[in-house]
BARODREN-481349 format. One record per atom (N, C-alpha, C, CB): chain; z, x, y; residue number from 0; atom name. Coordinates in Angstrom, 2 decimals. Each point is the difference from the previous one (the first is absolute). Last residue first. Glycine has a CB too. Layout:
A / Z / X / Y / NUM / CA
...
This chain:
A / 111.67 / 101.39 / 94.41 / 69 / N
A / -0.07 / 0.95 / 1.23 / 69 / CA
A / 1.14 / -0.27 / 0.86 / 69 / C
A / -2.47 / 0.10 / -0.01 / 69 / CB
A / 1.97 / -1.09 / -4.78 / 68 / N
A / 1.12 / -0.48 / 1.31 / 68 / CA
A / 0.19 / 1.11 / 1.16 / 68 / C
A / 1.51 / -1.36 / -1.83 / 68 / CB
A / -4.45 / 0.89 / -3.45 / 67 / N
A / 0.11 / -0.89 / 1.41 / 67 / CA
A / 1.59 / 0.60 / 0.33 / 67 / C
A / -1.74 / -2.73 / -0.57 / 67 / CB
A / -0.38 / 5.97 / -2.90 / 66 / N
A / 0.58 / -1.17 / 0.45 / 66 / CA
A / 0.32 / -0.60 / 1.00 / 66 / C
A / 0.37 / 0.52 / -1.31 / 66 / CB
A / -4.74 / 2.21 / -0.98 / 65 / N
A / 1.33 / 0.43 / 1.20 / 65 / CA
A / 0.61 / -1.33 / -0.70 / 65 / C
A / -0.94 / 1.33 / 2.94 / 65 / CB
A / -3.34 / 1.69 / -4.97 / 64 / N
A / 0.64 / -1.44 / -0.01 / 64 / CA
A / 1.60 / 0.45 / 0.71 / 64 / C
A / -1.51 / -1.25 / -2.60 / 64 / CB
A / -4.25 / 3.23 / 2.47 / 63 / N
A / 1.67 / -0.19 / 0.06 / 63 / CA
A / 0.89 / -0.82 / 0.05 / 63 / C
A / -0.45 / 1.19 / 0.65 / 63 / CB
A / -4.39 / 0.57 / -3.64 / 62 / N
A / 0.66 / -0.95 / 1.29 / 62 / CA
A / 1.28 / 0.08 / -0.29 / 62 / C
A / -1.69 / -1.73 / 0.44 / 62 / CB
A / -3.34 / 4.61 / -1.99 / 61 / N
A / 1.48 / 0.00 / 0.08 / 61 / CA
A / 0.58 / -1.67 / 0.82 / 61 / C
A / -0.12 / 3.26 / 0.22 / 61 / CB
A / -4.26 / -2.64 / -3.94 / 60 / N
A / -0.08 / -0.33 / 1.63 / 60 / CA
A / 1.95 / 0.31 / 0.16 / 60 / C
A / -2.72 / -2.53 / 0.33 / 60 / CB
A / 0.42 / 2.24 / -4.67 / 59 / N
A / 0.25 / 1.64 / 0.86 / 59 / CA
A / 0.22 / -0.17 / 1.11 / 59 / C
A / -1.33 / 1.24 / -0.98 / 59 / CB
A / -0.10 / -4.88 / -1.90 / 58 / N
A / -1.09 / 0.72 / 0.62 / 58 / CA
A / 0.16 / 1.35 / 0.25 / 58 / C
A / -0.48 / -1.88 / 0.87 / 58 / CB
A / 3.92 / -1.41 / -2.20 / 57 / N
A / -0.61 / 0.25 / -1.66 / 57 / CA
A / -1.47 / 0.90 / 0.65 / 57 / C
A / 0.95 / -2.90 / -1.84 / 57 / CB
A / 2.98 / 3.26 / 5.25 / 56 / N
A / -0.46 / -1.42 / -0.29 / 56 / CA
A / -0.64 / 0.33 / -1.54 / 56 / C
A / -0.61 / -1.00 / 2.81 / 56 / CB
A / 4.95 / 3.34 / -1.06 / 55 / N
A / -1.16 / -0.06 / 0.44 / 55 / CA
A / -1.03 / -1.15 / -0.52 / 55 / C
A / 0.62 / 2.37 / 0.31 / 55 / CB
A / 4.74 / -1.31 / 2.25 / 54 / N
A / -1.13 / 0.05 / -1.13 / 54 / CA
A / -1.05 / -0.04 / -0.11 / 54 / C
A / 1.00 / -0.53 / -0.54 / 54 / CB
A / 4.30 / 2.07 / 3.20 / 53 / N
A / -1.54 / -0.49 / 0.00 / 53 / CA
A / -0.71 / 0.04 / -1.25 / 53 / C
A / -0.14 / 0.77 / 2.16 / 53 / CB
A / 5.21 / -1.59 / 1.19 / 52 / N
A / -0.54 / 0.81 / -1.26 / 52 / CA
A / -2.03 / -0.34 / -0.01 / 52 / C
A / 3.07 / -0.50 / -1.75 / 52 / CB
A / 2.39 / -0.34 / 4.96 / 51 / N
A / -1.47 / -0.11 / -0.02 / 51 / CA
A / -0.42 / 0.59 / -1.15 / 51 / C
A / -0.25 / 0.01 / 2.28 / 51 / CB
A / 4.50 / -1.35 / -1.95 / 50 / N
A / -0.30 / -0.66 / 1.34 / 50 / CA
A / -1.70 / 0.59 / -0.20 / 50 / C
A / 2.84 / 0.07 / 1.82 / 50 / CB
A / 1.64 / -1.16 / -5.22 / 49 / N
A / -1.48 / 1.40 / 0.00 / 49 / CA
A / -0.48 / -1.03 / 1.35 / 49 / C
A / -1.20 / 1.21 / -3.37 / 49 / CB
A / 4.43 / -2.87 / 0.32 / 48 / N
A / 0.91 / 0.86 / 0.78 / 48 / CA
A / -0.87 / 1.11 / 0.74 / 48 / C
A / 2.00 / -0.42 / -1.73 / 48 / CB
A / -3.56 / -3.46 / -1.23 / 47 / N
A / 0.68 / -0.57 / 1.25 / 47 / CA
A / 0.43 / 1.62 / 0.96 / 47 / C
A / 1.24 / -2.76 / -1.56 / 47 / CB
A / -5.47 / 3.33 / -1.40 / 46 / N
A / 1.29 / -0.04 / -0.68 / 46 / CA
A / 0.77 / -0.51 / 1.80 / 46 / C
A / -0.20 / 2.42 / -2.78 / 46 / CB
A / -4.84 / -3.42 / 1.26 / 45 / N
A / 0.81 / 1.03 / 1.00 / 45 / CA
A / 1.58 / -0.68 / -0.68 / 45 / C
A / -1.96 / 0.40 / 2.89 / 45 / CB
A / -3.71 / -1.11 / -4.93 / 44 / N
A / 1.87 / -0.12 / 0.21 / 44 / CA
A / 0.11 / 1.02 / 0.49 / 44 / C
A / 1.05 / -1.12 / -1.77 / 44 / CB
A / -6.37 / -1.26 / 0.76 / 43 / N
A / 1.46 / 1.22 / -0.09 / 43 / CA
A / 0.94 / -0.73 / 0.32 / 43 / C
A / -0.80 / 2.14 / 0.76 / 43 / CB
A / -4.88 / -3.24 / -1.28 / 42 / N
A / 1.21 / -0.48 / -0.53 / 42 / CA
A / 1.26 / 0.80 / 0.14 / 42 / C
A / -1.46 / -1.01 / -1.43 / 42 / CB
A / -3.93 / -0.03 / 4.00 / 41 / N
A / 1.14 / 0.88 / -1.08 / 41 / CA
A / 0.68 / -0.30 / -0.13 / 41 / C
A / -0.15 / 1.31 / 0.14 / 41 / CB
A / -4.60 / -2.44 / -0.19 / 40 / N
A / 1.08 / -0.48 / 0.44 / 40 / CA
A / 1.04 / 0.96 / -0.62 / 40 / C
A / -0.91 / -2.42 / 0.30 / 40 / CB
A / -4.33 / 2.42 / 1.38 / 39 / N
A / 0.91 / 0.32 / -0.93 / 39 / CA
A / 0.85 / -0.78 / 0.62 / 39 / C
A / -0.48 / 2.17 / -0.91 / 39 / CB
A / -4.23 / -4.33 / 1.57 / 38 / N
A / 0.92 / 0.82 / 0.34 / 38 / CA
A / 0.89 / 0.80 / -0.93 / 38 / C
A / -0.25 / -1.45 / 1.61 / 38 / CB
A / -4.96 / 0.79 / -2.77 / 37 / N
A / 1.56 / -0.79 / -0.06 / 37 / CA
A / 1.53 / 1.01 / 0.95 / 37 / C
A / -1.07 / -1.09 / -3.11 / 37 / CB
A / -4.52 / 2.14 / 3.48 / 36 / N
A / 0.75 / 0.38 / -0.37 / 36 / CA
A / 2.06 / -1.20 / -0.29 / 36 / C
A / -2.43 / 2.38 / 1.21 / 36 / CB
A / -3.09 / -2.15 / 1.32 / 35 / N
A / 1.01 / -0.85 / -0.63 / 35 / CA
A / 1.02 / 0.13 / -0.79 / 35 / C
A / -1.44 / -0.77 / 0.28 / 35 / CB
A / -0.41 / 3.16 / 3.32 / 34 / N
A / -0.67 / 0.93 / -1.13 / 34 / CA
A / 0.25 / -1.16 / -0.88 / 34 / C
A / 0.48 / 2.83 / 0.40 / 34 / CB
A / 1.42 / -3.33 / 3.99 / 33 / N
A / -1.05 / 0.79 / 0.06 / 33 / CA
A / -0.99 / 0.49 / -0.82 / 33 / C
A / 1.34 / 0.24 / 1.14 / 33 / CB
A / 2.71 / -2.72 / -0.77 / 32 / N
A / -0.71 / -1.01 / 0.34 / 32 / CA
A / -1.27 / 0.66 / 0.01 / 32 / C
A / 1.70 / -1.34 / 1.19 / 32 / CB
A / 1.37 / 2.83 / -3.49 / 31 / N
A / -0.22 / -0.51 / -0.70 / 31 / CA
A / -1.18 / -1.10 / 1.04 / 31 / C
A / 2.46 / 0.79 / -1.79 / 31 / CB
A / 0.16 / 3.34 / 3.47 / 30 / N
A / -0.94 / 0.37 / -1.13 / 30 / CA
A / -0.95 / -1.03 / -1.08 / 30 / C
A / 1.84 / 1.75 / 0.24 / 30 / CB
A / 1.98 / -2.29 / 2.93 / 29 / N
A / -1.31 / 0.41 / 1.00 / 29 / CA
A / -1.32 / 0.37 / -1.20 / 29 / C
A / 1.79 / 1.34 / 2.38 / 29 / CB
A / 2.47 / -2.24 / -4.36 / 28 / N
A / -0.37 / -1.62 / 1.09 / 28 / CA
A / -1.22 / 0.32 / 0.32 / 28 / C
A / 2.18 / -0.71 / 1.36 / 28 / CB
A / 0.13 / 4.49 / -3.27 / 27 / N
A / -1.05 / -1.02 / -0.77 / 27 / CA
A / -0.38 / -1.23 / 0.37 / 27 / C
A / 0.76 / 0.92 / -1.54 / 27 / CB
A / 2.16 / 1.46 / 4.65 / 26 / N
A / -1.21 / 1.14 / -0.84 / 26 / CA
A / -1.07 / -0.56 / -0.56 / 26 / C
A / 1.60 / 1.38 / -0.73 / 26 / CB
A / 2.62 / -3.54 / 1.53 / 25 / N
A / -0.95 / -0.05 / 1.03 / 25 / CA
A / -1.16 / 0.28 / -0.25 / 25 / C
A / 1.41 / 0.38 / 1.17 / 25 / CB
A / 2.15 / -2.08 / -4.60 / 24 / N
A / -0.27 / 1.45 / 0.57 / 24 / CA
A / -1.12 / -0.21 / 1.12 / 24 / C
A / 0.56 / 1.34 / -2.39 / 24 / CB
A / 2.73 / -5.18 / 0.55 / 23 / N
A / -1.04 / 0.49 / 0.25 / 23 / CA
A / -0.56 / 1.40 / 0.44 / 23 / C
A / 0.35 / -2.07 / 0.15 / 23 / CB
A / 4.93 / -0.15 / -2.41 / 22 / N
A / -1.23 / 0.13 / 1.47 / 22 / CA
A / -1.18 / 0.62 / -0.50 / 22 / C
A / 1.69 / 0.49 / 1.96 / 22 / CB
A / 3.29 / -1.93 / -4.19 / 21 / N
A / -0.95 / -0.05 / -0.66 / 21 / CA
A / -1.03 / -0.26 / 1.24 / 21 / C
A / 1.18 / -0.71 / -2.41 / 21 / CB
A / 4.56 / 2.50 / 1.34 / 20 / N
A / -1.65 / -0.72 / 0.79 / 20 / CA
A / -1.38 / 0.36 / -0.74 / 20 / C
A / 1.05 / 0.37 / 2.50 / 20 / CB
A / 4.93 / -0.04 / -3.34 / 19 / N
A / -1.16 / -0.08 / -0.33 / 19 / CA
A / -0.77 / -0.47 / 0.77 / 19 / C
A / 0.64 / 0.02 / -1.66 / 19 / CB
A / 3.93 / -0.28 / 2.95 / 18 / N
A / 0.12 / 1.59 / -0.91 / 18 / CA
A / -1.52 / 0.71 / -0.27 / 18 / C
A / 2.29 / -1.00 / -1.56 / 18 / CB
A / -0.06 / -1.99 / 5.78 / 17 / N
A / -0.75 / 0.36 / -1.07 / 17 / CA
A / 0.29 / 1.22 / -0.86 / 17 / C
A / -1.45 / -1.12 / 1.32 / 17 / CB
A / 3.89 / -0.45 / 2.96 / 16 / N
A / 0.53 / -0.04 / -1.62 / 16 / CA
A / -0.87 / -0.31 / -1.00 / 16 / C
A / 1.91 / -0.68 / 0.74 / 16 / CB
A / -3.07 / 1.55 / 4.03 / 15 / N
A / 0.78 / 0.69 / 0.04 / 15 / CA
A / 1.00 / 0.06 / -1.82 / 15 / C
A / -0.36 / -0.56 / 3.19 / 15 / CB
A / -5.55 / -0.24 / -2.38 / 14 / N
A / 1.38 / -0.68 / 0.41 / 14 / CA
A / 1.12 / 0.45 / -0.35 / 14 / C
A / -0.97 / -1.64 / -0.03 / 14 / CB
A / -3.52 / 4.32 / 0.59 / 13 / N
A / 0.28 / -1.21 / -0.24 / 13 / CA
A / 1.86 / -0.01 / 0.07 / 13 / C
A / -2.66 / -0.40 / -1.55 / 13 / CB
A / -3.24 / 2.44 / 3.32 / 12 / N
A / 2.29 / 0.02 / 0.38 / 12 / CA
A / 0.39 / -1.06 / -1.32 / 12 / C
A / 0.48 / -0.22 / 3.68 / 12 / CB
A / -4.36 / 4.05 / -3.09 / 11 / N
A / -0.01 / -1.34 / -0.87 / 11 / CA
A / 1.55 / -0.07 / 0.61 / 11 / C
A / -1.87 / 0.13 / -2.63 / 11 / CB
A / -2.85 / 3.13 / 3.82 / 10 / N
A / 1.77 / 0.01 / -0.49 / 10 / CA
A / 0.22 / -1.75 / 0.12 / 10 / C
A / 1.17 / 2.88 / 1.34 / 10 / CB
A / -5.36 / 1.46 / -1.38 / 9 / N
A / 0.50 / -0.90 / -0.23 / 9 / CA
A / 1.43 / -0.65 / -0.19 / 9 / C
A / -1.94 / 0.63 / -0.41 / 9 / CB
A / -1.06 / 3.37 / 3.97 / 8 / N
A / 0.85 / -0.34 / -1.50 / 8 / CA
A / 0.17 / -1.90 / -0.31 / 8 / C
A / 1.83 / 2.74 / 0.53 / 8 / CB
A / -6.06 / -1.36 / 2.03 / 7 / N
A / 1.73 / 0.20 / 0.19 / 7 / CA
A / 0.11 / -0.41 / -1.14 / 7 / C
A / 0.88 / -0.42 / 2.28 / 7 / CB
A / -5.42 / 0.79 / -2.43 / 6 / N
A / 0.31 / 1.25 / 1.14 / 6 / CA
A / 1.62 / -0.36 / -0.04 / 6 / C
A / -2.54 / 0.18 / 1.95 / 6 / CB
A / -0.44 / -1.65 / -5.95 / 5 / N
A / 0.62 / -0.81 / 0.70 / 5 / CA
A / 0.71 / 0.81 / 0.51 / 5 / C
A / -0.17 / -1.83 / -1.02 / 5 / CB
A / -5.09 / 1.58 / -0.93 / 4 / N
A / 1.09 / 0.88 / 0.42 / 4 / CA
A / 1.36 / -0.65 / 0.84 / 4 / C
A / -2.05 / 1.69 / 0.06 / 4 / CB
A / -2.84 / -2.40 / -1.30 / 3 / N
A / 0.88 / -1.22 / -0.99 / 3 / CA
A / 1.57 / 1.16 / 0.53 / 3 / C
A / -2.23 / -1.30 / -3.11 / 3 / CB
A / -1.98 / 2.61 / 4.39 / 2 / N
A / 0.15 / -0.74 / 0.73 / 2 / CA
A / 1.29 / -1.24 / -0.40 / 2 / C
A / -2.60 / 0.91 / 0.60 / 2 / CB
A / 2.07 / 4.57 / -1.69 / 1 / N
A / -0.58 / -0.81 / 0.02 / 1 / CA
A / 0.46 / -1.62 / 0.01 / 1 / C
A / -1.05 / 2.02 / -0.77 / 1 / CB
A / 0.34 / 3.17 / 2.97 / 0 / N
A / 1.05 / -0.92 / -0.41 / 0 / CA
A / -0.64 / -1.28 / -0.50 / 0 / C
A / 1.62 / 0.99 / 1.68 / 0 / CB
């Protein structure tokens, strides 16, 4: 396995009447302090009437995106 490996899923809460977020992929966080690699940033939308969906970063890295109100 190699050491840039991010073992749990990734997931992203955001706010109960977001539509758009714009977060850090972890993946490439770990990847950038390790190799200097620029973080990614990703950019999506969750439609109001959608409680979880997922995307991926410009690396391939998956992340899940929920809506707040554990």
């Amino acid at each position: 396995m190699a050491s840039w490996a991010v073992l749990e899923q990734q997931r992203v809460w955001i706010s109960p009447r977001a539509v758009s977020f714009t977060v850090v992929c972890d993946a490439c966080a770990q990847i950038a302090a390790a190799e200097g690699y620029g973080a990614s940033t990703v950019h999506g939308t969750l439609p109001l009437d959608a409680q979880r969906g997922s995307i991926e970063c410009p690396r391939g890295h998956h992340l899940r995106v929920e809506r707040d109100g554990r």
